[in-house]
C-alpha positions in Angstrom: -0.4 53.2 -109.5 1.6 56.2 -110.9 2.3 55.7 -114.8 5.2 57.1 -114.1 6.7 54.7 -111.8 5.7 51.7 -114.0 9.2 51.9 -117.1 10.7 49.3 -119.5 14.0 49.0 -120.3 16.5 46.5 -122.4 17.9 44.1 -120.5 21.6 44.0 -118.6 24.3 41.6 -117.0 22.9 43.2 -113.7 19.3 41.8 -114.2 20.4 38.3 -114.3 18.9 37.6 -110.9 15.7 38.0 -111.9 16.1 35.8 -115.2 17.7 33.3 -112.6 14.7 33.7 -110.2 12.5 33.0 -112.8 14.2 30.2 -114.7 13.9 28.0 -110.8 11.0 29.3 -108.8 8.2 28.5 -109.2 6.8 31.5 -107.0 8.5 34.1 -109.2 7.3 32.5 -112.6 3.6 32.2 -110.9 1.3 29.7 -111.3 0.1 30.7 -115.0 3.4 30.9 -116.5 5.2 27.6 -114.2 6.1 25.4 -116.7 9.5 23.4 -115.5 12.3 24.6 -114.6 14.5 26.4 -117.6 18.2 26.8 -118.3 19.7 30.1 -117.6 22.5 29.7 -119.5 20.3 29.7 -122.9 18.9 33.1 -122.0 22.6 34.4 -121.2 23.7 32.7 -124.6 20.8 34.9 -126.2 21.4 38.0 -124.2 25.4 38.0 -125.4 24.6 37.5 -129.0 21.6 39.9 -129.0 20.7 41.8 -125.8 17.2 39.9 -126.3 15.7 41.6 -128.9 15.7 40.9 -132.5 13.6 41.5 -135.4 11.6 39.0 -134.3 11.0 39.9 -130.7 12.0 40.7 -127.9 12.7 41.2 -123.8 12.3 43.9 -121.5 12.7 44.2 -118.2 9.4 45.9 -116.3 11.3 48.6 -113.5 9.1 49.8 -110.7 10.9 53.2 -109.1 14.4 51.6 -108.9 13.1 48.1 -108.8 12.9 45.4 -111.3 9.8 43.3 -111.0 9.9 41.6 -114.0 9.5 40.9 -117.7 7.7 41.6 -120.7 8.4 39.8 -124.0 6.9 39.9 -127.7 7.0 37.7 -130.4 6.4 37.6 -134.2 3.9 35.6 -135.3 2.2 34.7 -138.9 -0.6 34.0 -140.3 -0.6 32.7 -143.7 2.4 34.8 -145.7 5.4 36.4 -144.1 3.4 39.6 -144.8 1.2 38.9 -142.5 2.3 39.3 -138.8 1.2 40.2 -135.7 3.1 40.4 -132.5 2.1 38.2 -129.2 2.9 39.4 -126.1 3.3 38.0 -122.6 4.1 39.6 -118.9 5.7 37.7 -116.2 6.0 40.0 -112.9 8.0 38.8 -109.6 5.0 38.1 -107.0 5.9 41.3 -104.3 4.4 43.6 -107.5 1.3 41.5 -109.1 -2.3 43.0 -107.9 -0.3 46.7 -107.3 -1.4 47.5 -111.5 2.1 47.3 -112.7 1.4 44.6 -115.0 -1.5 46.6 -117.1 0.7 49.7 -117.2 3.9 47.5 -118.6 1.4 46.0 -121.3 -0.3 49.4 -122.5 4.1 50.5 -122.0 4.5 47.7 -124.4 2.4 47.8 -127.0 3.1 51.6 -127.5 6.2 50.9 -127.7 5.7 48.4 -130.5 3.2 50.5 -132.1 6.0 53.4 -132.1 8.5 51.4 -133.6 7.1 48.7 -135.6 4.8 49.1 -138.6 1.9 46.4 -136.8 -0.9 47.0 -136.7 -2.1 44.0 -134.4 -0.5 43.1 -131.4 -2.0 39.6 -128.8 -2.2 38.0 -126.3 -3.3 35.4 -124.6 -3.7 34.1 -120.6 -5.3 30.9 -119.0 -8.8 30.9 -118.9 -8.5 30.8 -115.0 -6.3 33.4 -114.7 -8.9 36.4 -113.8 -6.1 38.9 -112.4 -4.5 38.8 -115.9 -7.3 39.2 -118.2 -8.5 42.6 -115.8 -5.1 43.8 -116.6 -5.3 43.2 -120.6 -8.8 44.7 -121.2 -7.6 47.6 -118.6 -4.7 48.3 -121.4 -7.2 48.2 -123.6 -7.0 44.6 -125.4 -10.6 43.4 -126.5 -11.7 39.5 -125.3 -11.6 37.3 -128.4 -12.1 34.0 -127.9 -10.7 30.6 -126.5 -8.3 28.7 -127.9 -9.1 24.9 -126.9 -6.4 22.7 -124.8 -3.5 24.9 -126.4 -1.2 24.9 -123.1 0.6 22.0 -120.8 0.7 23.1 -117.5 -0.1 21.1 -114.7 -0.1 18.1 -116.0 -3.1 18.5 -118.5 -3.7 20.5 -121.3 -5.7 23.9 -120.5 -7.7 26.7 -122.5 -6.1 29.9 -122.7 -8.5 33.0 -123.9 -7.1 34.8 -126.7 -7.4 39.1 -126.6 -5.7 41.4 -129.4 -5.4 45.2 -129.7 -5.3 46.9 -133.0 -3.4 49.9 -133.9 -5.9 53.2 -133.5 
């Protein structure tokens, strides 16, 4: 796919649709990110106060040509002292755009952008350990395999692995 078709952007009242979509379908949240059904009217709450981004992370919408396929978020986390941060990130595309290489060119999108505007200098992320498609996409953006993280995620009705990958600033 054309890098050039693949953009992010903040968030409007338009986009609701797709927060809606996948708030209640299963099919549009995908089988690696369907955990329950989720209020909408928290993420509207969020989007009035903030737009959904804040110091401490953030949500943009993935836009393919004139099309929104989905979302990309990032969130601070710690480790040890407030000093020490890193952000996590996570992808959730609407199923008419997974297997087309959106998803890898929103997450390299992404972490540039956080690279350009943040002073991190590790950004993460993690996927179920069955989810193939997803780990392609991270090591195609360039994230490097770490590990797994042990029965971290209810899904399903069991706890599952998830594999853990980062990406540190060049």
């Amino acid at each position: 796919m054309d890098e050039t078709r693949v953009v992010l952007r903040p968030a409007t009242a338009d986009d609701f649709w797709l927060f809606e979509r996948q708030a209640v379908d299963p099919d549009a949240a995908g089988t690696f990110n369907w955990s329950g059904f989720r209020d909408i009217r928290a993420t509207r709450r969020r989007f009035d106060e903030n737009g959904l981004i804040t110091p401490d992370g953030g949500c943009l919408v993935v836009q393919v040509d004139d099309a929104a396929a989905g979302t990309v978020v990032w969130t601070k986390v710690h480790y040890g002292t407030p000093a020490w941060w890193c952000w996590n990130v996570g992808i959730s595309l609407l199923p008419e755009h997974r297997g087309k290489g959106v998803g890898t060119l929103a997450q390299r999108h992404l972490v540039a952008y956080l690279f350009d505007t943040t002073p991190v200098q590790r950004v993460e992320a993690y996927t179920d350990v069955d989810n193939t498609a997803e780990q392609r996409a991270l090591e195609k953006a360039g994230f490097t395999r770490e590990g797994v993280l042990r029965a971290t995620q209810f899904r399903e009705a069991r706890w599952r692995d998830l594999v853990m990958y980062s990406l540190v600033r060049p």
